[in-house]
LOTOR-660191 format. One record per residue (C-alpha): z, x, y; residue in three letters. Coordinates in steps of 0.02 Angstrom, whole numbers. Each point is the difference from the previous one (the first is absolute). Layout:
<recs>
{c3->Z; c1->X; c2->Y; rest->ala}
...
</recs>
This chain:
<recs>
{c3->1078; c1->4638; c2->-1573; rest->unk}
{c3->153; c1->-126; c2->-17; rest->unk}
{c3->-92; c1->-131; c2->-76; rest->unk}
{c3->72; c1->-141; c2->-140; rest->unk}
{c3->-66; c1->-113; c2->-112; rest->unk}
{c3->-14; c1->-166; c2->41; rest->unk}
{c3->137; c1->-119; c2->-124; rest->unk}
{c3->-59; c1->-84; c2->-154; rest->unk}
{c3->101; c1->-144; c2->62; rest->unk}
{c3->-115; c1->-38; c2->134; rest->unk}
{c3->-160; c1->-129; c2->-24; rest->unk}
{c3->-167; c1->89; c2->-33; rest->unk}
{c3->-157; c1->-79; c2->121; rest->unk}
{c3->-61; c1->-81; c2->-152; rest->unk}
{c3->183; c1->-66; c2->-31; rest->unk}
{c3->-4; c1->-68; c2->181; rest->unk}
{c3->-158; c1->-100; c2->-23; rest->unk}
{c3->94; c1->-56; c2->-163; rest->unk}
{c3->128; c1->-85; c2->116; rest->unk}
{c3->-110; c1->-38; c2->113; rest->unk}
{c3->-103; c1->-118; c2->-134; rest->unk}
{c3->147; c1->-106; c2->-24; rest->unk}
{c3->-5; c1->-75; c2->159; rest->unk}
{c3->-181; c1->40; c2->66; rest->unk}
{c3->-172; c1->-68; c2->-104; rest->unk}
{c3->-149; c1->136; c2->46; rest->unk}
{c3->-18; c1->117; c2->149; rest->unk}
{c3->24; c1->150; c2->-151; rest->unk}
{c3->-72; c1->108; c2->162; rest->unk}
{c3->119; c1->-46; c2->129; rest->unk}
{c3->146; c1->19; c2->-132; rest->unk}
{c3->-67; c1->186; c2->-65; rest->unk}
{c3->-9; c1->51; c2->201; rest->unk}
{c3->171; c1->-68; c2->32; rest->unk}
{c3->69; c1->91; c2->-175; rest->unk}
{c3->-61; c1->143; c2->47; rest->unk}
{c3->72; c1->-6; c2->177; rest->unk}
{c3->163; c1->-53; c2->-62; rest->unk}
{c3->-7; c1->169; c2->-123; rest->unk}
{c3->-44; c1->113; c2->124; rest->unk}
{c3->156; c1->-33; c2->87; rest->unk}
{c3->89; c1->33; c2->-146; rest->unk}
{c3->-119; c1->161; c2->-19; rest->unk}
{c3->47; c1->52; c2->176; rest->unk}
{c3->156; c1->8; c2->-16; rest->unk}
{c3->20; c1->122; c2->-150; rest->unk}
{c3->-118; c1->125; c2->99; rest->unk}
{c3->81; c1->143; c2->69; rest->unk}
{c3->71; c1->-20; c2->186; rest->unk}
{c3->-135; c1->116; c2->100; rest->unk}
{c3->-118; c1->-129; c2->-55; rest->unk}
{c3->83; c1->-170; c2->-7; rest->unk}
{c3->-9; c1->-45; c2->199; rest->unk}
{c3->-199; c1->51; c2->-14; rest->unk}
{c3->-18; c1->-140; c2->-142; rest->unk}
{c3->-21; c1->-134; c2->117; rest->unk}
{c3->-33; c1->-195; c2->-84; rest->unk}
{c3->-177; c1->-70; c2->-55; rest->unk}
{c3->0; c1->-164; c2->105; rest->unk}
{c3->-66; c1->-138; c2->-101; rest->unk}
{c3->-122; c1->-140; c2->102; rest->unk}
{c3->-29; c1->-163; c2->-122; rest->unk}
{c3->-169; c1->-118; c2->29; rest->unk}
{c3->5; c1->-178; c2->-51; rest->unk}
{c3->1; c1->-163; c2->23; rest->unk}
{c3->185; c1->-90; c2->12; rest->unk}
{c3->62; c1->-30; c2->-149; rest->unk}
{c3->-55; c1->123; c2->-120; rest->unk}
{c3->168; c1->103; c2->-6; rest->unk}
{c3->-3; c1->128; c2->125; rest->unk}
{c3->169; c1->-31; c2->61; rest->unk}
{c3->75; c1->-50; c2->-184; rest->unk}
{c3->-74; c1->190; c2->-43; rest->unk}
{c3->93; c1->78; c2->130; rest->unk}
{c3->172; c1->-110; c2->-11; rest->unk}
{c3->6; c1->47; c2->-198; rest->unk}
{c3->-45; c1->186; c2->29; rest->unk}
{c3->194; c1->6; c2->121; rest->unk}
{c3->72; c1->-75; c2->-138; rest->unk}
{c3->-47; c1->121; c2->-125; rest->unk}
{c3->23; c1->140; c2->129; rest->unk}
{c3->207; c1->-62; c2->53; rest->unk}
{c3->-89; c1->27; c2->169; rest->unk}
{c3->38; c1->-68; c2->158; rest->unk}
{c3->-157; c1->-110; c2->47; rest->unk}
{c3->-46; c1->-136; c2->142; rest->unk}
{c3->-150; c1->-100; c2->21; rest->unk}
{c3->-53; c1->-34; c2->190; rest->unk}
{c3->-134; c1->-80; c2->51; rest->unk}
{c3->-138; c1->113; c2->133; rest->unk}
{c3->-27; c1->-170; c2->106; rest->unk}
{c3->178; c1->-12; c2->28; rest->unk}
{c3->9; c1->154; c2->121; rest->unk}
{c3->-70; c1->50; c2->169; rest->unk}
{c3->-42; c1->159; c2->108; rest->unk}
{c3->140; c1->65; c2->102; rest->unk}
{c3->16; c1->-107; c2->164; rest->unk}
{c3->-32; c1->-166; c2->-83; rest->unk}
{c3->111; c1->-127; c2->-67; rest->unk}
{c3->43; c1->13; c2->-174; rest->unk}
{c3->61; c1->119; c2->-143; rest->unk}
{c3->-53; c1->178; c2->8; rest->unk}
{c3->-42; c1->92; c2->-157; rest->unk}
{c3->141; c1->126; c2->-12; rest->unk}
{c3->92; c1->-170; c2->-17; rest->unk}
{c3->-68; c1->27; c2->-190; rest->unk}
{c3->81; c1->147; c2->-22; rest->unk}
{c3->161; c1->-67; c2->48; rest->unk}
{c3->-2; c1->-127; c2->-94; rest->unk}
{c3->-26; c1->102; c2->-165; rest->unk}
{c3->155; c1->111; c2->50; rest->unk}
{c3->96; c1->-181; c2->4; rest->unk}
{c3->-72; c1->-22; c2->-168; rest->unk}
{c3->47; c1->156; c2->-70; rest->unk}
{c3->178; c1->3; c2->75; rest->unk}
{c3->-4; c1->-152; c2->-101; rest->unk}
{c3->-63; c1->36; c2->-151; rest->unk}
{c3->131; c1->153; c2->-5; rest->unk}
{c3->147; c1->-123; c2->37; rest->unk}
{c3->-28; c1->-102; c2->-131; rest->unk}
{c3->-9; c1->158; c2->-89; rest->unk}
{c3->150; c1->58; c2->41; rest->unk}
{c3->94; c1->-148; c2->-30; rest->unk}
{c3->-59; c1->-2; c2->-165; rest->unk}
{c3->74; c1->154; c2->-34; rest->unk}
{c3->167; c1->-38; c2->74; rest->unk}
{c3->18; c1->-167; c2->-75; rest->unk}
{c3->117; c1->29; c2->-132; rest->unk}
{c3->113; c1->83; c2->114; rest->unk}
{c3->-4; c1->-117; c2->138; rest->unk}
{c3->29; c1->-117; c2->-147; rest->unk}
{c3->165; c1->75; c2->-47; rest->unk}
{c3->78; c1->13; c2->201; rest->unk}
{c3->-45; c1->-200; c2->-2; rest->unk}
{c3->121; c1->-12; c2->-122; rest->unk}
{c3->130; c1->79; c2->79; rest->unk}
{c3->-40; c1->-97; c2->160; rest->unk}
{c3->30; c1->-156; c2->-91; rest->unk}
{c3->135; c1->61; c2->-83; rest->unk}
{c3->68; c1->32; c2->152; rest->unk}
{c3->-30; c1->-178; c2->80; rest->unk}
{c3->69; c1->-90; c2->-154; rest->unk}
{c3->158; c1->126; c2->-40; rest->unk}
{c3->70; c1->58; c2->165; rest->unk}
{c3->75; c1->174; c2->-53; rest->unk}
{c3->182; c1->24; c2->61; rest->unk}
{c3->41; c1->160; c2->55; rest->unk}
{c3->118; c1->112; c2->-111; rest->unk}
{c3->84; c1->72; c2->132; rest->unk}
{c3->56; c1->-158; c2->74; rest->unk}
{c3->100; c1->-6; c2->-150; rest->unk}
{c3->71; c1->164; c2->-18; rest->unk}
{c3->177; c1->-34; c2->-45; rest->unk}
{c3->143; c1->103; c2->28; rest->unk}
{c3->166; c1->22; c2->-140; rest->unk}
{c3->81; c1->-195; c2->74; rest->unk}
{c3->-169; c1->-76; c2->-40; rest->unk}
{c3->-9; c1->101; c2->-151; rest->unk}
{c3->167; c1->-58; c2->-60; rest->unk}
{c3->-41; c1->-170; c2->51; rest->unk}
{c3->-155; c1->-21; c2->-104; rest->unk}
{c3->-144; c1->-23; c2->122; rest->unk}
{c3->-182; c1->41; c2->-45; rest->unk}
{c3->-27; c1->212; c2->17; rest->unk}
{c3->-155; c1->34; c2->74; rest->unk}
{c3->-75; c1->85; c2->-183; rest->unk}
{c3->29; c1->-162; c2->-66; rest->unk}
{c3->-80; c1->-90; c2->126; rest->unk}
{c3->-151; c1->115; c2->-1; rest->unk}
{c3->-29; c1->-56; c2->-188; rest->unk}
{c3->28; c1->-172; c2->37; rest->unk}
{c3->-136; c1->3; c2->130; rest->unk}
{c3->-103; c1->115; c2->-120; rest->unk}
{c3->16; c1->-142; c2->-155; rest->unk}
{c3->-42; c1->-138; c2->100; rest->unk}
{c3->-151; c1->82; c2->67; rest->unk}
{c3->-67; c1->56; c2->-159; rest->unk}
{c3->21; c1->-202; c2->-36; rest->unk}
{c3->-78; c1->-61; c2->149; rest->unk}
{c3->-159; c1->125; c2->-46; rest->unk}
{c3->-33; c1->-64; c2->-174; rest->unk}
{c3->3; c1->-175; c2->77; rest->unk}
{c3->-109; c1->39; c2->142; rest->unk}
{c3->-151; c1->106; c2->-145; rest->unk}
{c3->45; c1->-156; c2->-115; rest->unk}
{c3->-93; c1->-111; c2->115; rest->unk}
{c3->152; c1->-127; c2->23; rest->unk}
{c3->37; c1->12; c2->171; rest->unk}
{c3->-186; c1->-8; c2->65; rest->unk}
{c3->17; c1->-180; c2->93; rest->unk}
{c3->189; c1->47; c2->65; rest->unk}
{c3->11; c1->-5; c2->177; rest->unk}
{c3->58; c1->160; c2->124; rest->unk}
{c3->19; c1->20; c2->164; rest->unk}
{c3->-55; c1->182; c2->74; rest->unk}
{c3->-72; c1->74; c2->153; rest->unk}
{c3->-170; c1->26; c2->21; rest->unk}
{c3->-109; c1->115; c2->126; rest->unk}
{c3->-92; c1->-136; c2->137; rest->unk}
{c3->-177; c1->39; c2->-7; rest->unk}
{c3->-56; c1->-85; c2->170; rest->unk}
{c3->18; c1->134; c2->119; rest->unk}
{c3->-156; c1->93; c2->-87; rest->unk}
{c3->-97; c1->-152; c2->-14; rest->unk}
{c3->15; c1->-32; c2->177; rest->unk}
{c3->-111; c1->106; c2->108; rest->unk}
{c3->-180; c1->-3; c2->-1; rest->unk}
{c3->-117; c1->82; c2->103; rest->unk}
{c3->-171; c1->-50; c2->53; rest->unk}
{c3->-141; c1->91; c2->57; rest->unk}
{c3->-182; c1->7; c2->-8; rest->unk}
{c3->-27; c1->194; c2->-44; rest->unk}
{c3->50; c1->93; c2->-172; rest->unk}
{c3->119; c1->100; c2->109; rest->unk}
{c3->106; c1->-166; c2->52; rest->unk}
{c3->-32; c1->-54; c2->-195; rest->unk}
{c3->96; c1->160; c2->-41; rest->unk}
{c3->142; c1->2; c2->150; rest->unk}
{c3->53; c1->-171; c2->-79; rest->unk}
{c3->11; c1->97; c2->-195; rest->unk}
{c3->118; c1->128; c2->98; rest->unk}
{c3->95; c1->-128; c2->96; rest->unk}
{c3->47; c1->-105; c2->-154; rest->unk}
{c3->47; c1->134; c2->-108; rest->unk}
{c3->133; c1->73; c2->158; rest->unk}
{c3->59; c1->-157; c2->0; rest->unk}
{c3->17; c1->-55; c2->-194; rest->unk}
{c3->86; c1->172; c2->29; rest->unk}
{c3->164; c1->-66; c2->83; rest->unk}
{c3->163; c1->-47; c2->-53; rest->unk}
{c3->-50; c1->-199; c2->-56; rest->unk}
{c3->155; c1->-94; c2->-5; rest->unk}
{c3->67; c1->-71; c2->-178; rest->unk}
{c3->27; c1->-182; c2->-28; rest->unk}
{c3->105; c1->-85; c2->-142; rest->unk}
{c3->-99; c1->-113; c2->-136; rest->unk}
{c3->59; c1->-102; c2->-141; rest->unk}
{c3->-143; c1->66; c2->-150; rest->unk}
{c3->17; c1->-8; c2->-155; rest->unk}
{c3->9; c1->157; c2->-92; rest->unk}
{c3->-190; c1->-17; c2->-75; rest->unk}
{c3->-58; c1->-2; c2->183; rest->unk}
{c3->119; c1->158; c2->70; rest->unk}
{c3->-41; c1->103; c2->-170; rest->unk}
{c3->-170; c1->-6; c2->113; rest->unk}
{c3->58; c1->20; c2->153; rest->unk}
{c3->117; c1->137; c2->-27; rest->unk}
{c3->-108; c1->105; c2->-109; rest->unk}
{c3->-130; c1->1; c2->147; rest->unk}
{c3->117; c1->45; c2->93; rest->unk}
{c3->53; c1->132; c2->-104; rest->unk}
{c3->-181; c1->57; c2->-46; rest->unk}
{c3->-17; c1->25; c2->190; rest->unk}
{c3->161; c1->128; c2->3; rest->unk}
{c3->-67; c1->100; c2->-150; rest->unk}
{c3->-181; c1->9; c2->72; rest->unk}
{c3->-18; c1->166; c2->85; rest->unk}
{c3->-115; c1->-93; c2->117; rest->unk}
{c3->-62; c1->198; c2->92; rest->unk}
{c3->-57; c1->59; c2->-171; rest->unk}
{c3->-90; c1->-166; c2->-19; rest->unk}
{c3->-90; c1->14; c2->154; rest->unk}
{c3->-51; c1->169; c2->-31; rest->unk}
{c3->-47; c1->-37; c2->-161; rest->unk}
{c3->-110; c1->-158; c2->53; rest->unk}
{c3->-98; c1->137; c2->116; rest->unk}
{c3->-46; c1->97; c2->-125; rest->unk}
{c3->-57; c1->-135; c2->-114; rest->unk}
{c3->-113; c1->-84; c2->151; rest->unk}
{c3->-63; c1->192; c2->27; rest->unk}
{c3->-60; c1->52; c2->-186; rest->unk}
{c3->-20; c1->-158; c2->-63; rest->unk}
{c3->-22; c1->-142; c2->128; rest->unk}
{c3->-160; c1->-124; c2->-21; rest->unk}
{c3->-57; c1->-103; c2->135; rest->unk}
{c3->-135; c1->-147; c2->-34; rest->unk}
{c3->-111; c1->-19; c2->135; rest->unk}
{c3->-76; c1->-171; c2->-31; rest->unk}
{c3->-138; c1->-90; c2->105; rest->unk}
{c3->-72; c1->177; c2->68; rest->unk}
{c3->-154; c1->-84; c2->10; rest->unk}
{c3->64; c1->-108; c2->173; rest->unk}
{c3->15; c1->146; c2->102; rest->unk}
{c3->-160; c1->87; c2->-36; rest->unk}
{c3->-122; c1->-49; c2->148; rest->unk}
{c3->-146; c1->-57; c2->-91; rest->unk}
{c3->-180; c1->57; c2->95; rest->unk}
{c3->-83; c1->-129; c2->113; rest->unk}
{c3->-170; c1->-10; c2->-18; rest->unk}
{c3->-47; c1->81; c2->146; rest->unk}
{c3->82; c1->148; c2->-66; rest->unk}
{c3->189; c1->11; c2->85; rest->unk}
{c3->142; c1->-38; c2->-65; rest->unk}
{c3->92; c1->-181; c2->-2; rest->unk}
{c3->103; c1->-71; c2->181; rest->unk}
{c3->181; c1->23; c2->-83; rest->unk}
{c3->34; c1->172; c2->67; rest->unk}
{c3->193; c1->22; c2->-57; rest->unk}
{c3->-81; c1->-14; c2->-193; rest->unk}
{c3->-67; c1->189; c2->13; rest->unk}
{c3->174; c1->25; c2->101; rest->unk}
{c3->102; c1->-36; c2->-153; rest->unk}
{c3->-111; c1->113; c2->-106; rest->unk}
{c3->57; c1->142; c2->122; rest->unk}
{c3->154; c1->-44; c2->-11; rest->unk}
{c3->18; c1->-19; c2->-188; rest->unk}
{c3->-117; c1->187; c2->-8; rest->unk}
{c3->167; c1->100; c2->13; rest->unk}
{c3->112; c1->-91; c2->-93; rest->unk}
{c3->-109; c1->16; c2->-145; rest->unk}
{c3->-52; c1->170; c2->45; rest->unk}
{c3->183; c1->55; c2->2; rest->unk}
{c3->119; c1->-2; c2->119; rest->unk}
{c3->169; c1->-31; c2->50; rest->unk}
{c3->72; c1->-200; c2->31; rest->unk}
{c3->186; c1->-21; c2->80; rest->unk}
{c3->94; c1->-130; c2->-92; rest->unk}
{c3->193; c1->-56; c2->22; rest->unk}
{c3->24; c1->107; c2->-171; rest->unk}
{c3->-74; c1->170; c2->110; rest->unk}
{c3->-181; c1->58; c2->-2; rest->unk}
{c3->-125; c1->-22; c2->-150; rest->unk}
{c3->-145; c1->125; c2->-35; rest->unk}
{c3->-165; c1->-110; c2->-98; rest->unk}
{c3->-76; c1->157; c2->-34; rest->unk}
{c3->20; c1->-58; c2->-181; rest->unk}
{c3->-12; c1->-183; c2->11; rest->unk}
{c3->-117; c1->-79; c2->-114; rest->unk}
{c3->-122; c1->-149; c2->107; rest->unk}
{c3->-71; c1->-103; c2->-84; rest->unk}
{c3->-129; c1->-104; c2->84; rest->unk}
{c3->-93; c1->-168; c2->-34; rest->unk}
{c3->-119; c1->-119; c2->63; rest->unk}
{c3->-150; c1->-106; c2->-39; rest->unk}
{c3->-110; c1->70; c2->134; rest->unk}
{c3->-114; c1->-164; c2->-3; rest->unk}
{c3->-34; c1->25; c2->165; rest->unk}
{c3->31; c1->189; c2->50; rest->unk}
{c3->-21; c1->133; c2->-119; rest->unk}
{c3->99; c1->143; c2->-28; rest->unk}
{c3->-130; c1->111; c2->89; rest->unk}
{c3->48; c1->-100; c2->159; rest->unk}
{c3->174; c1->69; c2->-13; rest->unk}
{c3->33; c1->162; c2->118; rest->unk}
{c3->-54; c1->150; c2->-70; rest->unk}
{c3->146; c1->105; c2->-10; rest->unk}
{c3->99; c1->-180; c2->-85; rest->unk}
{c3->-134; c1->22; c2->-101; rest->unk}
{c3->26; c1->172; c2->-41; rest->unk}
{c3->197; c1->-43; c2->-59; rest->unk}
{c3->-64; c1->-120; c2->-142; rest->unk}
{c3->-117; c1->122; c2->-116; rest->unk}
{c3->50; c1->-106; c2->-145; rest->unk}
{c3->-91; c1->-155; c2->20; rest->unk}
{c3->-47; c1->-131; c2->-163; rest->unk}
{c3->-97; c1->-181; c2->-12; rest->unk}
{c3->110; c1->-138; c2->-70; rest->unk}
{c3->-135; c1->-123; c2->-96; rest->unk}
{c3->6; c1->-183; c2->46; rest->unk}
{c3->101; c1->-78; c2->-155; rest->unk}
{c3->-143; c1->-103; c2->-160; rest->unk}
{c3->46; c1->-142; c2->-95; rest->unk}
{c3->44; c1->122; c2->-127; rest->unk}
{c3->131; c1->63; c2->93; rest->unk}
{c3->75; c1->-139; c2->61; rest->unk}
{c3->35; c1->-51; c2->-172; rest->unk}
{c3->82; c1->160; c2->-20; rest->unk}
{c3->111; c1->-21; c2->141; rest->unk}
{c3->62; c1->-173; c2->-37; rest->unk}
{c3->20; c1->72; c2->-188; rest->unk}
{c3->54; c1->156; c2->-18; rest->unk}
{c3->117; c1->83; c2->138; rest->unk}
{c3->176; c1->-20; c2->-12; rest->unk}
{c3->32; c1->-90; c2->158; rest->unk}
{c3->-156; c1->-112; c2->-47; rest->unk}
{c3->-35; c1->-166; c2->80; rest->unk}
{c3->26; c1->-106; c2->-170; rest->unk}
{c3->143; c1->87; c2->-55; rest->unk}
{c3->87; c1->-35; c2->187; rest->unk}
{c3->-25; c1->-194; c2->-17; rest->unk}
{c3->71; c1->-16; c2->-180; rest->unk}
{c3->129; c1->98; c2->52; rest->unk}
{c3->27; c1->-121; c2->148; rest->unk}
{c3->-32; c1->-148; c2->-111; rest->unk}
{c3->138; c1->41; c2->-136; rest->unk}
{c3->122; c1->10; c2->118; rest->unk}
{c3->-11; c1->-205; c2->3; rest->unk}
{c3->-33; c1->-8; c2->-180; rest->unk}
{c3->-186; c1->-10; c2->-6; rest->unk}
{c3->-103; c1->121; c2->-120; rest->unk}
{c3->-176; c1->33; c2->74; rest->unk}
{c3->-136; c1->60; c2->-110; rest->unk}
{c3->-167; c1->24; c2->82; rest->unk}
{c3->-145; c1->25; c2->-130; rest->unk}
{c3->-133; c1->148; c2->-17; rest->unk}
{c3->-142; c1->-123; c2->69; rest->unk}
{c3->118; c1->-65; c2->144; rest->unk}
{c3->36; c1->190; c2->62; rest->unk}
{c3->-205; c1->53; c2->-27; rest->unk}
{c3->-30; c1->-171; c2->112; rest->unk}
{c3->121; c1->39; c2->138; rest->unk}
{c3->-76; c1->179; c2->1; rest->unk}
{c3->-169; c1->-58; c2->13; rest->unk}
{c3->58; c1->-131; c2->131; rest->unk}
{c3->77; c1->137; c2->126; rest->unk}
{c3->-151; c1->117; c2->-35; rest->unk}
{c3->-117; c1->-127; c2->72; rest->unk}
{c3->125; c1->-85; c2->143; rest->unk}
{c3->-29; c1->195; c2->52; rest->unk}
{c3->-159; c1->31; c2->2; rest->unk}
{c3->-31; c1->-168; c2->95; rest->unk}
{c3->115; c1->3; c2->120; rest->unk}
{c3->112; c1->159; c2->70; rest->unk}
{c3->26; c1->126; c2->-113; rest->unk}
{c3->211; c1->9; c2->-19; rest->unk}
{c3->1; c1->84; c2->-157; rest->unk}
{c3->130; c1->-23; c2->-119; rest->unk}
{c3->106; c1->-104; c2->130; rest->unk}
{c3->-137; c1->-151; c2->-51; rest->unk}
{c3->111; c1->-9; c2->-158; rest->unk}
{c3->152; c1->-59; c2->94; rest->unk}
{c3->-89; c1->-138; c2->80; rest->unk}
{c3->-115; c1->-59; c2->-167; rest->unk}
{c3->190; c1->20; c2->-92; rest->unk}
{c3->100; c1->-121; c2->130; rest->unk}
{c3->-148; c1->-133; c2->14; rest->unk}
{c3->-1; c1->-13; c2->-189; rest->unk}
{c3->199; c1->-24; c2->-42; rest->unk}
{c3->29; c1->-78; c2->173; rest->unk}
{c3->30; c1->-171; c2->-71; rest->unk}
{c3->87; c1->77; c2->-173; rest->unk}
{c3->127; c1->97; c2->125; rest->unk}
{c3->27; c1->-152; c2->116; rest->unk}
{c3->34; c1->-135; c2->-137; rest->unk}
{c3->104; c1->119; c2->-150; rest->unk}
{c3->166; c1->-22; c2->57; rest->unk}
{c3->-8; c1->-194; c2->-23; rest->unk}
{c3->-153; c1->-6; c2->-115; rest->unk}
{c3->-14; c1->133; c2->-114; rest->unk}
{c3->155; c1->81; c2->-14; rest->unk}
{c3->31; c1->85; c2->-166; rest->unk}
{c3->-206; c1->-20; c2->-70; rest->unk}
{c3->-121; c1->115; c2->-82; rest->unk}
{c3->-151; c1->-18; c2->140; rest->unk}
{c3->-156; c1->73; c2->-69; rest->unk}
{c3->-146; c1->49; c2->147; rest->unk}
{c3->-162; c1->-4; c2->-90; rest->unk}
{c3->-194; c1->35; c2->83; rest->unk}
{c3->5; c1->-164; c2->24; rest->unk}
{c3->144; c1->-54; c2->104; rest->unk}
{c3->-52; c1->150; c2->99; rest->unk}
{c3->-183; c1->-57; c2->24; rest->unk}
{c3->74; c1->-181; c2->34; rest->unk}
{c3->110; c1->71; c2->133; rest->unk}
{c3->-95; c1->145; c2->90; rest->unk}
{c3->-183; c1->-73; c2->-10; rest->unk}
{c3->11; c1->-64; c2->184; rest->unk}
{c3->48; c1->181; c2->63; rest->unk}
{c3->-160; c1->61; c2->-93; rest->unk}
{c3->-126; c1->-148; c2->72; rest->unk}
{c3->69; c1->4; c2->142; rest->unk}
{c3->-84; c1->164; c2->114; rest->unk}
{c3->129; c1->-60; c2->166; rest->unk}
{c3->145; c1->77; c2->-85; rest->unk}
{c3->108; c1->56; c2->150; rest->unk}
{c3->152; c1->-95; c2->-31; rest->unk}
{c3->1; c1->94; c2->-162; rest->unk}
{c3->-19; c1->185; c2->72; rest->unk}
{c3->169; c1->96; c2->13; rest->unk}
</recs>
């Protein structure tokens, strides 16, 4: 058996739910099941080849209110995976027949992504090239070679004294070699140029409108025949900041093998694709109470027509056909009215892997505005210094605001950690309005306080609509 060991380069589970901690507070089981998922992919494809297309994904289905970090979970585990991902929304598509997107639409649109992702890849890679021909390009615009051989002199324009064509080729060569250590010097930035430039409006033109995935897709075909076509090329006066820009995208494009990209982006979206299923929960067909299902018949229609794609099969996109065999799903949903059970069976079936996401305590909202590194506080001094002002929010301020969102919560809807946003802009509402005539340039201090002063009508008051995200 062919079989190799997996690279020590890559993260361990428990290194994953390391990452994962950064950005996420709790839900250790939803990050060990996704860790795990995201290392068996890894595991799958060291294993030898009779047995890698039998390997088949364990599709993860998350339970929990909004807010909690289902979809944070899944957007950080692409990340760490370099994996083409897209988030769609269930509610968003209809059975076959109906108006509206149909699913395989998903699985086009993570092909998009991927060619994408590979691009920019790709262009990284080429940069320093592409970097190099700009030079010459401008070199070219602002030192016009002459020809040699239009100067090729014969023994009367020898004896005369005119310019040979050798010395002309070094003349050209000198003044070049000039005109480059100007242009890396930085000098000539701001100097104005006039060159040609390829018209973009041609592609941009045609759009195509249709109610079915299959017009959806016609229109991804027709635009890329005609972004395709000779486009015509217009003069511009830039200066040479902006065409260092415009030429090396243009010259990124040329080095770009764009076939090998495509192919590449397949196979990415094949072994490694993740799609987020969010809101799974609106087209199970919760029970009546007379025992049938719900009215909304094209809900169990979407299920069937979602059961193959995430069974495995094959999707035509404009880049050529895409097998999901090995597509990882990953499903959410808060199922306060339906419950997973009232999902088809055989849906059910695809999503063994299935973990509880805990409503968020007190506790851990004062972990979240604390301690990740995108954390609320740390967002709004960042946004504060930027006019000068240095905010500073005490221990007791942070423990109130915590305590504040836990129990706007519990009375009214339960948005998880999204309450945080709306506590946060109703308390520095009137700081952010007045500091650019006010307080520019201040130490501002938020103590318990200011916060109790400021937020105590959201808590007495039980109608707090107006306040709910």
């Amino acid at each position: 058996m062919n079989t190799t060991s997996i690279s020590k380069d890559f993260l361990t589970p428990s290194q994953i739910v390391e990452r994962l901690d950064k950005y996420i507070i709790g839900q250790q089981e939803a990050k060990k099941a996704v860790a795990i998922a995201l290392r068996n992919r890894l595991r799958r494809q060291n294993v030898s080849d009779e047995l890698r297309d039998e390997i088949m994904p364990n599709n993860i289905i998350m339970i929990g209110p909004t807010g909690v970090g289902k979809t944070e979970i899944a957007r950080r585990l692409a990340k760490l995976a370099n994996a083409p991902f897209v988030k769609v929304e269930a509610s968003k598509f209809t059975e076959v027949g109906y108006v509206g997107r149909d699913v395989e639409s998903m699985i086009r649109d993570l092909t998009d992504q991927a060619v994408n992702m590979v691009r920019n890849e790709k262009s990284e890679e080429v940069k320093e090239k592409a970097a190099e021909l700009v030079e010459e390009r401008l070199l070219d615009i602002l030192l016009p070679t002459v020809p040699a051989n239009s100067y090729e002199s014969d023994e009367a324009d020898e004896e005369s004294g005119d310019v040979s064509g050798a010395d002309l080729d070094a003349v050209n060569k000198k003044s070049r070699e000039k005109m480059l250590e100007r242009l890396r010097s930085g000098r000539m930035e701001d100097r104005q140029i006039e060159m040609e430039l390829s018209g973009d409006s041609q592609g941009g033109m045609m759009q195509i409108f249709g109610p079915l995935g299959q017009m959806e897709e016609l229109g991804g075909i027709m635009q890329d025949l005609m972004s395709g076509l000779p486009k015509k090329r217009k003069k511009r006066r830039v200066s040479i900041a902006e065409a260092r820009k415009l030429l090396e995208q243009e010259e990124v494009q040329k080095l770009i093998d764009m076939d090998a990209v495509v192919k590449e982006a397949v196979r990415k979206v094949e072994e490694s694709g993740i799609v987020f299923i969010d809101e799974i929960d609106k087209i199970a067909a919760p029970t009546t109470g007379a025992g049938g299902k719900g009215p909304d018949v094209s809900r169990e229609g979407v299920q069937r027509d979602l059961l193959p794609i995430v069974e495995g099969s094959n999707v035509a996109t404009k880049h050529g056909m895409v097998r999901t065999d090995h597509v990882l799903f990953i499903a959410s949903g808060a199922f306060h009215v339906a419950k997973p059970s009232d999902l088809i069976p055989e849906l059910q079936g695809r999503f063994p892997i299935r973990v509880e996401l805990k409503s968020l305590t007190e506790e851990d909202f004062y972990k979240i505005l604390t301690q990740p590194k995108n954390a609320l506080i740390k967002q709004y001094k960042a946004l504060l210094e930027t006019e000068g002002v240095r905010l500073d929010m005490t221990d007791k301020a942070i423990r109130e605001i915590a305590e504040i969102a836990a129990q706007v919560n519990d009375s009214v809807e339960n948005i998880g950690a999204r309450r945080l946003h709306t506590i946060m802009t109703n308390l520095l509402e009137e700081l952010m309005f007045d500091i650019p005539e006010k307080h520019s340039d201040e130490d501002i201090v938020v103590d318990k306080e200011m916060v109790g002063s400021k937020l105590s009508t959201i808590v007495r008051d039980r109608d707090l609509s107006q306040y709910i995200l």
